[in-house]
C-alpha positions as CSV (number, residue, x, y, z in Angstrom):
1,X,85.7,86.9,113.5
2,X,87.9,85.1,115.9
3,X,87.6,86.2,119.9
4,X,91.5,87.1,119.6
5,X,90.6,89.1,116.4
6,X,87.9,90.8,117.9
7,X,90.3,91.7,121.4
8,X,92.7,93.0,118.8
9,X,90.2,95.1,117.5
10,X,88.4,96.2,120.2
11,X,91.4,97.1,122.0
12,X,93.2,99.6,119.9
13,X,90.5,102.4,118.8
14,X,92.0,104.3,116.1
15,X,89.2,107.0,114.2
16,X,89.5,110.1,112.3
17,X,86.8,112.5,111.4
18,X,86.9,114.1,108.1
19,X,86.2,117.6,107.7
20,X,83.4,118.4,105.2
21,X,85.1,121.9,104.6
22,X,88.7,121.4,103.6
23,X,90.8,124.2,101.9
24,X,91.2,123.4,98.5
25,X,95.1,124.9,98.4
26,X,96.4,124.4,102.4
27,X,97.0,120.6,101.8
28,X,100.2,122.0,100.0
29,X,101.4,123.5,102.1
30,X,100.5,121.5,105.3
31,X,104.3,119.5,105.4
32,X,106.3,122.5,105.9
33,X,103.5,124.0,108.3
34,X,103.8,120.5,110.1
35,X,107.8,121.3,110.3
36,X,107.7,121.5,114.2
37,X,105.8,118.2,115.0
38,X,107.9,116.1,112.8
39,X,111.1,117.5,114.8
40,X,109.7,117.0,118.3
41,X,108.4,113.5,117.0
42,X,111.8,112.8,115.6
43,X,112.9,113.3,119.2
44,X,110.4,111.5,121.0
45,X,111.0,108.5,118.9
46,X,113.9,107.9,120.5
47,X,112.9,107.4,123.6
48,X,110.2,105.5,122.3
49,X,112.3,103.2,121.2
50,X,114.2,102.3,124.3
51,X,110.9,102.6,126.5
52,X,109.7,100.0,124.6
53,X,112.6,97.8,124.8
54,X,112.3,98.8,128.6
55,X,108.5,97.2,128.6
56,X,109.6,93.8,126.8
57,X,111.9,93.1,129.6
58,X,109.6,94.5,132.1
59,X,107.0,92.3,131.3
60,X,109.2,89.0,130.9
61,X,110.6,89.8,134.4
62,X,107.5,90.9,136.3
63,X,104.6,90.3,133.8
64,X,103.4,93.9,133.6
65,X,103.9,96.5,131.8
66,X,104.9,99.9,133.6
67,X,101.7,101.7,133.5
68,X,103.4,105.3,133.1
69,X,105.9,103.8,129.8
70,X,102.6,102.4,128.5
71,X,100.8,106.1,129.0
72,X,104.1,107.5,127.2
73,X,104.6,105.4,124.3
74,X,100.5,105.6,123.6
75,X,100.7,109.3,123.9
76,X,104.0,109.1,121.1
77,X,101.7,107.1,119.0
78,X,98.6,109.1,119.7
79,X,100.7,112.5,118.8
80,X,101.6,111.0,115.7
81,X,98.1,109.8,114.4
82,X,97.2,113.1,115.4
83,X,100.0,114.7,112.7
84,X,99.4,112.0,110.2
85,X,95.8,113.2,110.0
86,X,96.2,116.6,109.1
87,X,99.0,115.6,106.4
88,X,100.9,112.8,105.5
89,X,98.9,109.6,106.4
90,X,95.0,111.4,105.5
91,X,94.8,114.7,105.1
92,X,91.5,114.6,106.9
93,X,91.4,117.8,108.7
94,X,92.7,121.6,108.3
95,X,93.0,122.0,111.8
96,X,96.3,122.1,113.3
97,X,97.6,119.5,115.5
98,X,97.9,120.3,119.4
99,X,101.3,119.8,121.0
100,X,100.8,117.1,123.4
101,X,100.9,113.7,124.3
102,X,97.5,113.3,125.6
103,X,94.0,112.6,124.4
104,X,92.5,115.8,122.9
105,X,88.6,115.4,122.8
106,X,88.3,118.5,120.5
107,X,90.5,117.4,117.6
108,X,89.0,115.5,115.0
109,X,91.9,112.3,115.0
110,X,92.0,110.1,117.9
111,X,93.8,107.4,119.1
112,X,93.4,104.4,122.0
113,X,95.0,101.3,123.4
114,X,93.3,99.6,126.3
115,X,95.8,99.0,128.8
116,X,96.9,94.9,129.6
117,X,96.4,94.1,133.1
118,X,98.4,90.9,132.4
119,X,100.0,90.9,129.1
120,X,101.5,87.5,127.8
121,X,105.2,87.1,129.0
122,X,105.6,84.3,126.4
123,X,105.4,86.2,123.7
124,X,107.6,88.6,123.6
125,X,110.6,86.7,123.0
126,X,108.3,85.9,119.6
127,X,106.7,88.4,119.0
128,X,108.8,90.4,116.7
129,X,109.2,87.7,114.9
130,X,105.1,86.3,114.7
131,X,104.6,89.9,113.2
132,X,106.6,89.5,110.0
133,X,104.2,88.7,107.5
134,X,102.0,92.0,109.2
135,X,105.7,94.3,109.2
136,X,105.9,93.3,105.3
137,X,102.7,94.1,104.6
138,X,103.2,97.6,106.6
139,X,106.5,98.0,105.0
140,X,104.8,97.5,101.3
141,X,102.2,99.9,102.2
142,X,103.6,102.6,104.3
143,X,107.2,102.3,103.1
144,X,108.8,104.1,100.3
145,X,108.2,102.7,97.1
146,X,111.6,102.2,95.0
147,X,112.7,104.2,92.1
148,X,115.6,104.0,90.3
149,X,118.3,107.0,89.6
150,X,119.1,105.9,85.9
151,X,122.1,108.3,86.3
152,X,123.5,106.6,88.7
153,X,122.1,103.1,89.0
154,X,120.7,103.6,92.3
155,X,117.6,102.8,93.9
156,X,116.2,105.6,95.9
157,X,113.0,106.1,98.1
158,X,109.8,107.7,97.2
159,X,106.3,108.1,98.2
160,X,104.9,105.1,99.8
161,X,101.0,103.9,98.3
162,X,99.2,106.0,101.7
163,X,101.3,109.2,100.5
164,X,100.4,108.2,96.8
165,X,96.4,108.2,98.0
166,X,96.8,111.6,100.3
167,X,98.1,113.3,97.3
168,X,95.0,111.5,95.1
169,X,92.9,113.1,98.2
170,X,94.7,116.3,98.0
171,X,94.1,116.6,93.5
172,X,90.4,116.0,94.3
173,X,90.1,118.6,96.8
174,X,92.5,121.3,94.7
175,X,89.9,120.3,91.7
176,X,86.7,119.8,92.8
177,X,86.9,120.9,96.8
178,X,85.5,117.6,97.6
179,X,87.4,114.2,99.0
180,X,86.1,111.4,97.8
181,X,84.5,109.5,100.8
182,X,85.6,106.2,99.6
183,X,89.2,106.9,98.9
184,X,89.1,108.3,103.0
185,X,88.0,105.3,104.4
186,X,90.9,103.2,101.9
187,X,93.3,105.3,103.6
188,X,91.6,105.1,107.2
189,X,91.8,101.3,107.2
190,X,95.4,101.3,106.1
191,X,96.0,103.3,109.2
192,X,94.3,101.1,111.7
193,X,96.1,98.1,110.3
194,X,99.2,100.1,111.2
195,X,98.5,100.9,114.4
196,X,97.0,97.7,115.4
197,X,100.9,96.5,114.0
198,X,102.3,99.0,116.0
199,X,100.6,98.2,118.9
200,X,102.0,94.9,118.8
201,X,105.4,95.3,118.1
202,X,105.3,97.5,120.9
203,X,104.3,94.6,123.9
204,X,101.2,97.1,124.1
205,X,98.7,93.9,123.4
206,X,99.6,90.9,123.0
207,X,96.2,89.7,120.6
208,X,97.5,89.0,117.2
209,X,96.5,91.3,114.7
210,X,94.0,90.3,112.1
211,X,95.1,90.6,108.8
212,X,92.4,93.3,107.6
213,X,91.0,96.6,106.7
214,X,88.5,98.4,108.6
215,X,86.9,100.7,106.5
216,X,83.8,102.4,107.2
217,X,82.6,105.0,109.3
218,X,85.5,107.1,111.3
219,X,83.3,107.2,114.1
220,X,81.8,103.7,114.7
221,X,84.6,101.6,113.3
222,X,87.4,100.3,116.1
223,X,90.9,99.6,114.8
């Protein structure tokens, strides 16, 4: 591994812990129980957005970026691990997500990004750019695979391949009560790969992402 690999890694700390005693039936109900989060999120995203923007120009004028934007947009992302966890993006836990931005020790999905005492100012004019062949990737993975309306010869969204593997999760659990270790882990590593993506795009770190999985164990593995 690379040094710049290894900062990329070491920098963003993405784990989940799954819960040994999942409900076999809640997972189906668990998006319209989640209702409230993905409005506030929907919100928050917004200002995400131009926060962000706020940060690239930040950092190209004064070569930081603003330490209380940086504690915002991790806390967006953080919050949204947090929701993706107990539904859409792992289904890893039953218990219900807490409303805030910050680090919550006692929930089982966590999220951190070291902050960049001097982040790269030549970059950012790139780096949208330098993260293509990662946004494709994301966008294959995470993105809504295509179907096609034969009634009206138009392509419309669907689930993307991690909502495809949550609902795998979610038959094996609604079956057998158990979620296959394995198949957690799959889904784990797609998430850190996301994040570490995110991170990015975000003028959060400026180490280029390495293009892997980091499967494993929740608790030792560093996204």
């Amino acid at each position: 591994m690379t040094t710049t690999n290894s900062q990329a890694i070491n920098a963003v700390r993405l784990t989940g812990e799954l819960d040994p005693q999942l409900s076999r039936w809640l997972w189906l109900f668990k998006m319209l129980l989640a209702i409230p989060h993905f409005v506030i999120l929907a919100l928050l995203w917004v200002p995400f957005i131009i926060t962000t923007l706020f940060a690239g120009i930040a950092i190209l004028l004064t070569g930081r970026y603003p330490q209380k934007v940086f504690d915002f947009n991790v806390g967006v992302l953080r919050w949204n691990w947090r929701v993706g966890f107990y539904v859409y993006a792992a289904l890893g836990t039953d218990k219900y997500p807490p409303f805030s931005l910050t680090e919550q020790a006692d929930y089982p999905a966590h999220l951190d990004i070291d902050y960049d005492d001097h982040p790269s100012r030549g970059s950012v004019p790139l780096r949208w750019l330098m993260a293509i062949p990662h946004l494709v990737i994301v966008a294959l993975v995470v993105g809504d695979l295509l179907s096609l309306n034969e009634s009206t010869d138009t392509v419309a969204g669907a689930f993307s391949i991690v909502n495809v593997l949550v609902v795998i999760a979610g038959v094996f659990l609604l079956v057998t009560s158990r979620y296959p270790r394995p198949l957690f882990d799959l889904i784990l590593g797609i998430n850190r790969w996301v994040y570490r993506v995110a991170a990015y795009v975000a003028f959060m770190r400026a180490e280029y992402p390495p293009f892997r999985l980091d499967t494993g164990d929740a608790d030792a593995k560093q996204c």
